[in-house]
C-alpha positions in Angstrom: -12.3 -175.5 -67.1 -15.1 -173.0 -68.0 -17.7 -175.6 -66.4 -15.7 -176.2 -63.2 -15.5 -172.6 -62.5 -19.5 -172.2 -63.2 -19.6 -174.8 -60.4 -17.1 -173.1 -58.0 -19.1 -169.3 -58.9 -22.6 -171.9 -58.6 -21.2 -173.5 -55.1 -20.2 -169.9 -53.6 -23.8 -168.1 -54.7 -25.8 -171.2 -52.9 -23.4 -170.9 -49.6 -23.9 -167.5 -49.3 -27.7 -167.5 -49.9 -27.9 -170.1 -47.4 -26.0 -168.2 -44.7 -28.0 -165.1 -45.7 -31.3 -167.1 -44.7 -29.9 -168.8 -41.5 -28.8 -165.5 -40.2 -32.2 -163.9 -41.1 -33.8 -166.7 -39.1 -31.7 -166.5 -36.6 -32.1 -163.0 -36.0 -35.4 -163.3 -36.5 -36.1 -165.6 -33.8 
């Protein structure tokens, strides 16, 4: 249970750094 959750709080983190760094480009550009 505990690890599942690390993966859900893991899997959110990643998503929203990547959406932080497309939008960045993306302004960016």
């Amino acid at each position: 249970m505990k690890r599942h959750l690390g993966g859900v709080f893991f899997g959110l983190y990643l998503k929203k750094y990547l959406l932080t760094i497309f939008r960045k480009a993306y302004t960016e550009i």
